[in-house]
Every structure is written in structure tokens, then in C-alpha cells.
N, C-alpha and C positions, 0 to 999 in steps of 0.2 A: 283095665287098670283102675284098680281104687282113688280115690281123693285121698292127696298124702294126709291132709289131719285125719280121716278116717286110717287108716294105717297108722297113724302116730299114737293114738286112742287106743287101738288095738292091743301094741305093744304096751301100752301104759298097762288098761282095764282087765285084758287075756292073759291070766296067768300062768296059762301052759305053751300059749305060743311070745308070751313076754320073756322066755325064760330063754338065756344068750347072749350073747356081745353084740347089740347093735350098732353100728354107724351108719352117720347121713351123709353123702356128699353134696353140697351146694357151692352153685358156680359163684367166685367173688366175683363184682364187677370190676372191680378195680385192679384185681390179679391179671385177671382174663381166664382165669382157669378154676376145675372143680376143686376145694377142699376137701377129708375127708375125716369126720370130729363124732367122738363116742356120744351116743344119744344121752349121754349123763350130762352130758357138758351144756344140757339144750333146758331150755323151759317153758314151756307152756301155760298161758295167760289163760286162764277161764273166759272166754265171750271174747277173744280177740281171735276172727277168722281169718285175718290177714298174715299175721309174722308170730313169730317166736324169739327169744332172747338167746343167745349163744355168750359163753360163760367162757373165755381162754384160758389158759394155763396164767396168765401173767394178772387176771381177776379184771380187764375190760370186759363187760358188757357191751352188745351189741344188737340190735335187731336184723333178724335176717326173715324178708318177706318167702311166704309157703313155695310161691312158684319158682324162688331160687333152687330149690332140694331139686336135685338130678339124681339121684340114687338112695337107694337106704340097702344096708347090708345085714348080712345075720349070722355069726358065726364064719362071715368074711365072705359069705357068699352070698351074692346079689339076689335081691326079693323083689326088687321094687323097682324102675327107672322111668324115668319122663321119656318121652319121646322127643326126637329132632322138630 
């Protein structure tokens, strides 16, 4: 399994395998459960190896740290998972 920012990278810099509807899921803590949110919605900090920003429909910003991401999707079909 890849390091998700390298998979994130991927998608960004790859523009043959960037090409599709991705989604991430990441567990909230607070939920107790995964969400599941279009990688448009996401932003990536240059030189920030820790977290990324997550963009809601409602324009909250949020950081959510790398090793929350449990899944990433691609055309809805699983690419990527953490392990238990």
C-alpha cells in the first residue's frame, strides 16, 4: 500500500490515472464513523506532511490529519484502504 499523500499526488500530477470521480473517506473522531467527501472538496498545503483542509458544502474549513483517510475511491470503486 502507497502513503496516501503519495496517492494523493498521484491523482493531482497523473493525468491519465487523475482522470474520474474520486472520493476519500475519513473517520471523524467525533462521529465515530467514516465520512465519504469528493477529493475537490479537499486541499493540499505545499510542505504540510501532516493534514489537509476539507472544504463543506456549508464553506467551514477544517483540517483533517493524513492518517484519518480510510479509503479513497475512484469511479466508486475502492483503490486505496488503511488497514485495521
Amino acid at each position: 500500500m502507497i502513503p496516501i499523500q503519495d496517492l494523493f499526488n498521484r491523482i493531482i500530477w497523473d493525468k491519465d490515472f487523475g482522470r474520474g470521480s474520486f472520493e476519500i473517506g475519513y473517520y471523524d473522531r467525533i462521529a465515530g464513523k467514516i465520512f465519504r467527501v469528493p477529493f475537490s472538496m479537499i486541499e493540499l498545503i505545499p510542505g504540510d506532511h501532516f493534514s489537509f483542509y476539507l472544504y463543506d458544502p456549508d464553506g467551514e474549513t477544517c483540517s483533517i490529519p493524513f492518517h484519518r483517510v480510510r479509503q479513497v475511491f475512484k469511479d466508486g470503486q475502492l483503490i486505496w484502504h488503511r488497514g485495521d
